[in-house]
Residue, then its C-alpha position, 0 to 999 in steps of 0.5 A: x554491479x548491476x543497477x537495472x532490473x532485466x528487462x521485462x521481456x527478458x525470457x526467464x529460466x524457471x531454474x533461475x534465481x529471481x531477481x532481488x532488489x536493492x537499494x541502487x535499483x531503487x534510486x534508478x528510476x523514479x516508477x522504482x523509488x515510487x513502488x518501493x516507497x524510498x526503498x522501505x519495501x527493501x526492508x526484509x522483515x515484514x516489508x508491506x507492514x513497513x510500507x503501511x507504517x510509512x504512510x504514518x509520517x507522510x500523514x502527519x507531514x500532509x495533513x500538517x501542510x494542506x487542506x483536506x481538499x488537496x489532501x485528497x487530491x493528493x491522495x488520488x495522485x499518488x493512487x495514479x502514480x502507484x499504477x504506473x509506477x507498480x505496473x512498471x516495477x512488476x513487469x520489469x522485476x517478472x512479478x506483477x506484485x512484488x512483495x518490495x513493492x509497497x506504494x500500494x501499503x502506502x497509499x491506501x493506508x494514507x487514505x485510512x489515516x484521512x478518514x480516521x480519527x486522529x486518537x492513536x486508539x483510533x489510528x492503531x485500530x485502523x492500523x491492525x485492521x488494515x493489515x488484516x484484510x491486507x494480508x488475510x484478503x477476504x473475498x472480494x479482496x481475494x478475487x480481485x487480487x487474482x483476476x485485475x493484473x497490472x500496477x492497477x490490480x496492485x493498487x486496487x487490491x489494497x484500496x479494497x482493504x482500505x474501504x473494508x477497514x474504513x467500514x469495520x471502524x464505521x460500524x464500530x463507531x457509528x453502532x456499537x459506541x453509540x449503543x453504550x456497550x463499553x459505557x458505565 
């Protein structure tokens, strides 16, 4: 049983079948643990959706235990860990953003979570909007997902899906509930 990824300079046959990840190559090494977020991104349904889930408990868990400070300093680590760690993964998997590779769900989405309010409607709305602009990648999302490569492009994609959710929730909460539209 094979437990590494090839090699990332291993000259691949495009008749070949792509490598698929499990749960041992996970365990191999931590930039593996770290891009596949414990292995969350193995989940076949919908894996950057799980990915974005994750960061749920890890919420919950951080903000229990730090200050806002080092929570965004954490926060920022984990950004930089994703970088290397996604950037590592993509090459030796021979796809720089691999759809197992979820710490860029993750962390981003923690980010989201830091700055939403801590109502469930609040954190729902952020959760779908999220996924959104993940998914959909509107422009500028768009382009930078197709022109920045490497862990930093794999980063950087979902962290502007992270500002774009933070600026809808803004804008909703600043302007339209301030304005009495949905009051009685």
């Amino acid at each position: 049983m094979n437990t590494s990824a090839p090699e990332a300079d291993d000259s691949h046959d495009s008749s070949a079948v792509p490598f698929k990840p499990n749960l041992s190559l996970v365990y191999s090494h931590p930039a593996y643990f770290i891009a596949f977020s414990g292995g969350i991104g193995l989940i076949p349904v919908a894996p950057g959706t799980m990915g974005t889930l994750a960061a749920f408990p890890l919420f919950w868990a951080i903000n229990y235990y730090l200050s806002p400070l080092y929570f965004l300093l954490l926060i920022d680590i984990m950004f930089i860990a994703g970088i290397w760690a996604c950037g590592l993964s993509g090459k030796a998997l021979g796809a720089p953003d691999h759809g197992s590779m979820v710490w860029d769900e993750t962390v981003a989405f923690l980010l989201v979570l830091y700055f939403t309010p801590t109502d469930w409607v609040w954190q729902l709305a952020a959760f779908i909007l999220f996924r959104f602009f993940d998914i959909a990648k509107p422009q500028p999302i768009r382009y930078y997902d197709n022109h920045i490569k490497g862990g930093f492009g794999v980063m950087f994609d979902d962290l502007l899906a992270a500002f774009f959710t933070l600026l809808c929730l803004s804008v909703w909460k600043g302007w339209v509930l301030t304005q009495g539209y949905f009051l009685e």
